[in-house]
N, C-alpha and C positions, 0 to 999 in steps of 0.2 A: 227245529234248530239242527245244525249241521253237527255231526258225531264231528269225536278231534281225529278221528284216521281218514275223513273227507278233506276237511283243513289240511292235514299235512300234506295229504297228498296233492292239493291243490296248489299249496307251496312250492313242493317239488317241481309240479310241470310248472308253474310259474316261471322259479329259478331255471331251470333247465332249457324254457324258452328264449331267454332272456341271455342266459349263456351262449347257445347258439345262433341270438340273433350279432351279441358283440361280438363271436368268435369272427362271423360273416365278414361283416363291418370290416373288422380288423384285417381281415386277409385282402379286402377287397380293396384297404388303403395299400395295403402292403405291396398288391400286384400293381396297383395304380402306380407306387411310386419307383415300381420296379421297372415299369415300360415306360413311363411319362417323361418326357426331352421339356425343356424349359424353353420359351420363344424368348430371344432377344431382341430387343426393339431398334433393329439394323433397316436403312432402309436399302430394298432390292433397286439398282440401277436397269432401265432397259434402253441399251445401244442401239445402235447399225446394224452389229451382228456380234454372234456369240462367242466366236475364235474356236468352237465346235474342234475343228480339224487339228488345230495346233497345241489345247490341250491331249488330246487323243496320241498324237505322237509323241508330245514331251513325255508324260505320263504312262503311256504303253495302254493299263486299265485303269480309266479317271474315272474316280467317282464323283467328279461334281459337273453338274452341268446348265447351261441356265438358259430357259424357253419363256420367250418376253421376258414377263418381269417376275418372272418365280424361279428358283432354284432349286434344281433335283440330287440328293448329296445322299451317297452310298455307305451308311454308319456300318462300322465294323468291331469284332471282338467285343461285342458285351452280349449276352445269354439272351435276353430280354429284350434291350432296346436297339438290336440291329436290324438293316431294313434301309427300304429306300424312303428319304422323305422329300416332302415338297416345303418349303421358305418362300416366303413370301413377306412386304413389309408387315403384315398383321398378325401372320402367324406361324406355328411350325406344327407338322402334322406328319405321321405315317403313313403311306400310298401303297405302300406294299410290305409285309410281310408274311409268313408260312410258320410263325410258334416259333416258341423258345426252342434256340439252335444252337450246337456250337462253331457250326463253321459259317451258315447262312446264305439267303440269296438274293437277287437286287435285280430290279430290271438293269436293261445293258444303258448306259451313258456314254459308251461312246461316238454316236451321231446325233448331233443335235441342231436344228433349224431354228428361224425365231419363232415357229408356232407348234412343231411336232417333236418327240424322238422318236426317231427310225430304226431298226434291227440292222445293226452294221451289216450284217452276213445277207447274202441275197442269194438264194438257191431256187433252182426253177427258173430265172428272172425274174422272180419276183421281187419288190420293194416293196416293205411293210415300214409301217408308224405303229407306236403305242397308241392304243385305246383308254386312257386312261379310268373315264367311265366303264367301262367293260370289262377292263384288263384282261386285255390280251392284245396281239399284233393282228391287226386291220392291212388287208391290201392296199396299196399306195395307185402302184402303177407294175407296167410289166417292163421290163428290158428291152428291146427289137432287136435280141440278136441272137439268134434260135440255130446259129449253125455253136453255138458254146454255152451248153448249160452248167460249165464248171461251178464251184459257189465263188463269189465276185464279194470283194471288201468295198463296204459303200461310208462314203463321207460329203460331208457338205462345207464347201468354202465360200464362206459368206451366202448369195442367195443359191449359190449352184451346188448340184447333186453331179456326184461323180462316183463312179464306181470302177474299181480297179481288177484285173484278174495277175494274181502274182503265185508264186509259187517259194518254199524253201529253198533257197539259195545253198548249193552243198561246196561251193568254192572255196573252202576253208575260212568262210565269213558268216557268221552268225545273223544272217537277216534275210527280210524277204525281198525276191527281186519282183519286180513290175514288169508283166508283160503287154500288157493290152490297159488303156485309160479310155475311158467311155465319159462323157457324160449326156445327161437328161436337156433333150431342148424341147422346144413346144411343135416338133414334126416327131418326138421319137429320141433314138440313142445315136450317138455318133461316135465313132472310133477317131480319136485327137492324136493321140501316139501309141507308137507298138515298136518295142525291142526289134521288130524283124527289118523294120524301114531306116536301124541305125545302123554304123559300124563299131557294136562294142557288143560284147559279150552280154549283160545285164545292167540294168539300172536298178538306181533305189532313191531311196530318202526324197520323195516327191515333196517341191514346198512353192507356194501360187505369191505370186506379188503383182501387183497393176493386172496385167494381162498376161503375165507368162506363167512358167511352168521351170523350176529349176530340178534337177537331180544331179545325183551321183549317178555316173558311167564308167565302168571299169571293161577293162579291154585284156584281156588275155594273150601271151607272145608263146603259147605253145600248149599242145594238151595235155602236161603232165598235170599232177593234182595238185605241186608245187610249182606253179609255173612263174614266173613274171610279171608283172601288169601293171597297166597304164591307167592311174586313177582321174577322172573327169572331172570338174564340175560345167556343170552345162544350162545353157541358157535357151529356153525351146519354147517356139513360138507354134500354140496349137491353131490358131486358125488357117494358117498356112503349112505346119506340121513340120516343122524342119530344127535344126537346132541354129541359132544364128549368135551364138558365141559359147565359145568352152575354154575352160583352163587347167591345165596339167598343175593337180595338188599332190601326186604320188606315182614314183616309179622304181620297182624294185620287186623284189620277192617279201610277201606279206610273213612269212616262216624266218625272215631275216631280223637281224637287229635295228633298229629305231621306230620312231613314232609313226603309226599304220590306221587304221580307218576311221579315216575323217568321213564323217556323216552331216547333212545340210539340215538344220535344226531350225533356222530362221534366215531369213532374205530381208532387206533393208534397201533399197537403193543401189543394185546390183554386187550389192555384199555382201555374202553368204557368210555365217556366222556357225558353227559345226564344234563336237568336242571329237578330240581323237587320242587313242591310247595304245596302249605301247602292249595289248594283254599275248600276239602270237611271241613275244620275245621271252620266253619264261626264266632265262639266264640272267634277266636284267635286275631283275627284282625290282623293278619301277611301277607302281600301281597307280600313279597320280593319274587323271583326267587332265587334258590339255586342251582350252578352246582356242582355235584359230577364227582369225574372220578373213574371206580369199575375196580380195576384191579384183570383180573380172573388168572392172574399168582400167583398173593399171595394170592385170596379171602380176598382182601381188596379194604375200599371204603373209599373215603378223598372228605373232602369238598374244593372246591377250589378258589369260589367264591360264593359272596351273591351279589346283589341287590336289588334296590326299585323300578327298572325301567324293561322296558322287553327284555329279554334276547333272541340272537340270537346266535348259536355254528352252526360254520362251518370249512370244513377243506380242503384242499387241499393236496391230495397223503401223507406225513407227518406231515403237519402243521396244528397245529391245532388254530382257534381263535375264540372271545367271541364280539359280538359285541349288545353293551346297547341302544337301544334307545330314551330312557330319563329317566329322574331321576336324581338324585345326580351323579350317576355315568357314565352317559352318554360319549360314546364314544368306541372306539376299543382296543382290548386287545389282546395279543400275549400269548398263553401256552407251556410253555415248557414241554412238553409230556415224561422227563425224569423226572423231581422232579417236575412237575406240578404249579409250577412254573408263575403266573400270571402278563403280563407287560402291562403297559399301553400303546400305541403305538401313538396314535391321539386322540384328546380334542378341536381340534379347535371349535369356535362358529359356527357350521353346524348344522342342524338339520337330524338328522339319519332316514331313514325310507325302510328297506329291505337290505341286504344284501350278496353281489354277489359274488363268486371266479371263473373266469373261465379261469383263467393263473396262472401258478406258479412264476409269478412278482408282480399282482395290485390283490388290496380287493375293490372291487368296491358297492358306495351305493347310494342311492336316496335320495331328498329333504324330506322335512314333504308331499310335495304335490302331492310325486310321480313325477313330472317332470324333473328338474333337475336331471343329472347324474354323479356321480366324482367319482374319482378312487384315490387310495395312494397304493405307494409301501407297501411291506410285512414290510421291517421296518418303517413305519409311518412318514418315513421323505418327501416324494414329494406327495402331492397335485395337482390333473390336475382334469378340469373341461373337460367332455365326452361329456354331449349335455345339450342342454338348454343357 
């Protein structure tokens, strides 16, 4: 017969096993519900192509990006559940993350193809894709152009890979100019345009429609740092490499008073659609955002909208749209790219922060915190929550 100081003690570890098995338990729900993202049952559309290139420029660093039919979305600001994940119509899952963080890290989303994402940055000439099985960047291909191993910005428009070499622009404009456009054919790389075969100073705001190639061209009237200049938009045709229409949207001194850099955000039917604002006039106290669209068929340019809040233009193969992220005018906006035409679309109380097209059905945007993701149709009538 067992003494009772065997018994209690047998109690003891009993209780105490038992304790640290629920404490387990416990924490292991705890961590589970602390990283765990909920799947909404959204189905993923897969297009033509992904609009890779024109999220990238509306957006500057876009976290969402969509390869076939799955969706790669860069969650942010939560301890626990940030990271890059993958969407899909079945499920939602994390693909990458490095531990609870406070600031975090994500693969890069800015190049995307319909089968790969690629490493925007191309150094060596090299061109790398994500390995997603692997994780890490896999060699793609190499560049053919070994007299410039500067690092080169690579993007893909629709099926084509292009890679650009540009530099900081110190003209008292805040952007970068393009020097040299390359892109990827099945012989090799080819140089399509180069700053040195124009007569302007720098280009920027590269934007593709059918077969061309539009930018902004500025031309400078003298070498002070405050000089003059003649603002382009240009119509440049790369298989023949030439420019075969432009239009004079600006001429004056940028340091002077009124409305100054107009940038090409989207193309429509030779219609360059751009916001421009008033920031070198600091006397004016003017902070609205102002889009024009410059139509180079008539060499006319129309204002089509104003804000007080900051302005996002993006577009999808025809459509073109404006989305505000706060201000008075806060919300999304539909352009009718024949009479310009301005609609409002959605106003609900969300807060806007980035702005995605990567199907020709959902305009897809993020919370203020970056995490949260929700999508509405093209006409602004359905609301679905993506992740978060």
């Amino acid at each position: 017969m067992k003494s009772k100081k065997s018994k209690k003690f047998f109690r003891i570890i009993t209780i105490t096993l038992l304790s640290v098995f629920f404490l387990i338990a416990t924490l292991c729900i705890a961590y589970f519900s602390l990283i765990n993202v909920p799947h909404h049952n959204v189905k993923i559309e897969n297009d033509s192509y992904n609009n890779s290139y024109l999220n990238t420029y509306s957006n500057i660093m876009p976290r969402l990006a969509r390869v076939g039919d799955k969706l790669y979305y860069n969650a942010s600001n939560d301890f626990f559940k940030y990271g890059t994940y993958e969407i899909t119509t079945d499920s939602t899952k994390r693909i990458y993350w490095e531990g609870p963080s406070l600031s975090g890290s994500y693969i890069n989303l800015d190049c995307a193809s319909d089968d790969k994402l690629f490493d925007s940055i191309v150094e060596n000439n090299l061109i790398k894709y994500y390995d997603f099985e692997n994780k890490y960047y896999r060699e793609y291909s190499k560049i053919s152009d070994s007299d410039n191993e500067n690092p080169k910005k690579l993007f893909v428009v629709k099926k084509q890979i292009y890679c650009c070499y540009s530099e900081f622009c110190d003209y008292g404009s805040d952007f970068y100019s393009t020097y040299n456009l390359y892109r990827q054919t099945e012989n090799g790389t080819e140089l399509i345009l180069s700053v040195n075969d124009l007569d302007f100073d720098y280009i920027s705001a590269l934007q593709f429609y059918d077969k061309y190639i539009y930018f902004i061209a500025v031309q400078r009237l003298s070498d002070k740092e405050d000089s003059d200049i003649k603002q382009f938009v240009c119509k440049y045709d790369p298989d023949n490499r030439k420019i075969i229409d432009k239009m004079l949207c600006f001429e004056g001194n940028e340091y002077s008073g009124g409305i100054k850099r107009f940038n090409c955000s989207s193309v429509v039917n030779d219609k360059i659609y751009g916001i421009a604002t008033n920031q070198f006039d600091e006397q004016s106290g003017d902070d609205n955002e102002y889009i024009y669209s410059a139509d180079l068929k008539n060499k006319k340019s129309n204002l089509i909208f104003k804000s007080d809040g900051s302005t996002i233009i993006n577009s999808y193969e025809d459509k073109v749209f404006i989305c505000v992220e706060n201000g008075n005018d806060k919300g999304i906006y539909s352009v009718d790219t024949a009479t310009d035409e301005v609609t409002k679309i959605f106003d609900k109380d969300i807060d806007i922060n980035g702005f995605y097209i990567v199907d020709s059905k959902y305009l897809y945007f993020t919370d203020d915190a970056y995490f949260c993701l929700y999508r509405i149709t093209q006409d602004g009538k359905t609301l679905e929550k993506v992740f978060g």
